[in-house]
C-alpha positions in Angstrom: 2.2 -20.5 57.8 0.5 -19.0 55.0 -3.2 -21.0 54.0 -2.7 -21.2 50.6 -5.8 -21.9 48.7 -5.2 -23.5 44.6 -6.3 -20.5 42.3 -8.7 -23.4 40.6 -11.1 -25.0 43.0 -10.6 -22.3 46.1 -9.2 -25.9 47.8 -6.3 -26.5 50.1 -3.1 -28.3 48.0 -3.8 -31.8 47.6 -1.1 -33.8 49.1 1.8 -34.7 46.3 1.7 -38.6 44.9 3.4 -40.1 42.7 3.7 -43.9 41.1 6.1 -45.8 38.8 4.7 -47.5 35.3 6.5 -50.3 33.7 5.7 -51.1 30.3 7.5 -54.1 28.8 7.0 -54.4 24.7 8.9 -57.8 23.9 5.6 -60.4 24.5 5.7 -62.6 21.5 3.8 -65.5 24.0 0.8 -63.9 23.6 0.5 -64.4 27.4 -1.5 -60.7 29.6 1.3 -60.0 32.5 0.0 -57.4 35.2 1.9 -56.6 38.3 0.6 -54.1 40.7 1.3 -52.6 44.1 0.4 -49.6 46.3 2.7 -47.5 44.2 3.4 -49.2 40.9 1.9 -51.2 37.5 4.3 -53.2 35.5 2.0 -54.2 32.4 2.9 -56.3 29.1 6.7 -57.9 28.2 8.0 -61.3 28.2 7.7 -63.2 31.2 11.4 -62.2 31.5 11.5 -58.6 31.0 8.4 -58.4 33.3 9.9 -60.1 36.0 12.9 -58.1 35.6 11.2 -54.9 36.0 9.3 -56.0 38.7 12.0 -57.3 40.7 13.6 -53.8 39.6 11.0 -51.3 41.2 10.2 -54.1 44.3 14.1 -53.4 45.3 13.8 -49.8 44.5 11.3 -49.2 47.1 13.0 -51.6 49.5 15.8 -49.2 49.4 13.5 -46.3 49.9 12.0 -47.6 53.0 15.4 -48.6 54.2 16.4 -44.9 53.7 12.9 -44.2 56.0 11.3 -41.8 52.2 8.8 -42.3 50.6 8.4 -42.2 46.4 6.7 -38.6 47.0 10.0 -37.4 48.4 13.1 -38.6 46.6 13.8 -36.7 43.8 13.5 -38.4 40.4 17.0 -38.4 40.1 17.5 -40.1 43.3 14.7 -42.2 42.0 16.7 -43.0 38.2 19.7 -43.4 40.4 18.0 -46.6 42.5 16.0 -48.1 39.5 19.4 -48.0 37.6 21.2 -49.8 40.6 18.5 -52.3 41.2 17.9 -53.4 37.4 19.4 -57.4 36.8 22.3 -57.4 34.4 
């Protein structure tokens, strides 16, 4: 295999990560939410909408790991796809 070097720093590749970001903008309560996990932050929104998107991207990586992938290797539309099938109605 090829030692690839990045053309910047003369490093190795750092290894790929990635995270999800919720932001919820309907807090009238005045309340500070903050949920955070190894590979996630769901900030602001009523208490409602914030546990709805936490609930949202808690199943999304259930279904991941059930699938034995990590968020660093579904594709985002794989991703889109589970954070659409896991969001409440």
């Amino acid at each position: 295999m090829e030692n690839r070097l990045n053309k910047h720093t003369a490093q190795p590749p750092t290894k790929k990560t990635a995270g999800i970001v919720g932001l919820g903008l309907d807090n009238e309560d005045g309340h500070k939410r903050l949920t955070r996990g190894e590979k996630f932050v769901i900030a602001g929104g009523s208490e409602e909408t914030h546990d709805r998107m936490t609930e949202t991207v808690v199943k999304t990586f259930e279904d991941l790991k059930r699938k034995g992938r990590e968020l660093e290797e579904a594709a985002p539309k794989e991703v889109a796809e589970l954070l659409a099938k896991n969001t409440p109605r």
